[in-house]
N, C-alpha and C positions, 0 to 999 in steps of 0.2 A: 366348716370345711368348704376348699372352694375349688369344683371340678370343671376340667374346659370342654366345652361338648359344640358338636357339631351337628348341625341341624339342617336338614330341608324346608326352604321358606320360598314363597312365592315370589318373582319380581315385584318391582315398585306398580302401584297401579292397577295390582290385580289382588284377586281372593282365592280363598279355597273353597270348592264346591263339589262334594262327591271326590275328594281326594286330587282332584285336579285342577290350577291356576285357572280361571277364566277374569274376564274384565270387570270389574266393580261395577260399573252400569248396570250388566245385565242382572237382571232382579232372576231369571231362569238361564240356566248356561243354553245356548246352541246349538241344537241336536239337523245334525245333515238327516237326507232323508234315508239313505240307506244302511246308516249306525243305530236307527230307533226302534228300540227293544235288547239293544246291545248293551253289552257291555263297555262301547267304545262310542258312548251316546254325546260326551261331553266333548264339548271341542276344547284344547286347549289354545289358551294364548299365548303362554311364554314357558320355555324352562325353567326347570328348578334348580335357586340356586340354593349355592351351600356357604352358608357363614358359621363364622366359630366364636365363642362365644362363653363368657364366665359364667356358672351358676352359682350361688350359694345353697348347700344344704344345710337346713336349721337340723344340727343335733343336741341333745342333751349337754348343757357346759360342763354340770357336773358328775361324779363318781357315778358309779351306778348303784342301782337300790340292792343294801343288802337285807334288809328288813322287811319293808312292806313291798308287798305286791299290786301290780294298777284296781286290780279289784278293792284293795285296803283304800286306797285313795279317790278313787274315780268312784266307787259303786259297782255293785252288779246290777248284770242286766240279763233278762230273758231273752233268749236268741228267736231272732221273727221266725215263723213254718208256715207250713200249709195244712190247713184239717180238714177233714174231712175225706171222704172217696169220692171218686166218678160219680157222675156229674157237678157234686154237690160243694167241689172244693173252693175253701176259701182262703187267703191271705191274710195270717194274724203277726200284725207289728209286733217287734221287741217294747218291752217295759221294763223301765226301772224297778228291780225288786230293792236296793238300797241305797243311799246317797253316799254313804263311804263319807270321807270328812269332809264332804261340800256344803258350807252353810248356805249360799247365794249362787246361784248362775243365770245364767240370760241365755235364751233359745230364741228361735224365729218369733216372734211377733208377743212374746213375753219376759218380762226382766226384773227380777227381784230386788229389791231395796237391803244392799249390805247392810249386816248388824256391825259390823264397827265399823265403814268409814261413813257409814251414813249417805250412799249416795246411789243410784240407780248404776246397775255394773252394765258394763258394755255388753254388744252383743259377740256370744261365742267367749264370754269371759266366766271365772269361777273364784271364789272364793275358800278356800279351807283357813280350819283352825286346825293344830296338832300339837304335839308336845316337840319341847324343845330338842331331845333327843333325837325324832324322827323328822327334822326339817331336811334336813342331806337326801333321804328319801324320797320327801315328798315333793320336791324343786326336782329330782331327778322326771318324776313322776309325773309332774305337771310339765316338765320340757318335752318329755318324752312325747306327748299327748299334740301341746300347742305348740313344738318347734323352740329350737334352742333361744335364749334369753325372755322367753314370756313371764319369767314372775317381774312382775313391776312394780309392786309394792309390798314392804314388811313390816308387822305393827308385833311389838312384843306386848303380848298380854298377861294376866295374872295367873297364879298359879302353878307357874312354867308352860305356859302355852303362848304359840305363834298364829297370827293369822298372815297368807300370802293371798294376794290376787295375783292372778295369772291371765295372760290378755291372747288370744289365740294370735300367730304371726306368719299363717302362710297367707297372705293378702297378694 
């Protein structure tokens, strides 16, 4: 889907800094002496202008899932909280309680070696296996996630099972 959208962007030459154009030189924006402490601390250089502009949204290409659910697909996960009381609280990450049909995926600074193509998967990429019935599903399932057209590769395997990789596409 391709929607037209209008945007405030800075002129040519300059940056945003604190919500305000100032000049790309300055490494700190400009503060007059009687704006400091203000809210009107930034000096600006130029108005903002307004260009228009196509965007692509990646949606799902196909049907939607009537069968499995992203939990079926993706895994569950423990939602992160806070435990404990005053004083003593602390911040506990979410964990994967299941992998759901992921055989291989790649995260920050570690990458598993797929069992069928045989090759180190990208980063931010996944591999599932599923049955042939539920592949409509789980391509819905996997766009839904990494942005419409990310399955990139389909191996039919034995049994009546399929393997997809799916390559994340909001770059």
């Amino acid at each position: 889907m391709v929607i037209n959208v209008t945007a405030k962007v800075c002129p040519k030459g300059t940056k945003r800094i604190r919500g305000r154009c100032v000049a790309k030189k300055q490494k700190k924006p400009y503060v007059h002496k009687k704006y400091v402490g203000t809210t009107k601390a930034v000096t600006p250089v130029g108005e903002h202008d307004y260009r228009s502009f196509d965007m692509f949204v990646l949606e799902p290409t196909s049907a939607p899932a009537q069968k499995l659910t992203q939990e079926d697909v993706w895994g569950k996960y423990e939602e992160s909280h806070w435990k404990g009381g005053i004083p003593n609280t602390t911040w506990i990450p979410g964990r994967r309680k299941s992998k759901g049909m992921i055989v291989a995926s790649s995260v920050k600074g570690y990458s598993d070696v797929c069992p069928v193509w045989h090759d180190k998967i990208p980063y931010k990429s996944v591999t599932i296996i599923c049955d042939k019935q539920q592949e409509g599903d789980c391509e819905y399932w996997l766009e839904y996630v990494h942005g419409g057209g990310s399955v990139t590769r389909r191996k039919e395997l034995s049994k009546g099972k399929v393997a997809l990789r799916s390559d994340y596409q909001a770059w």
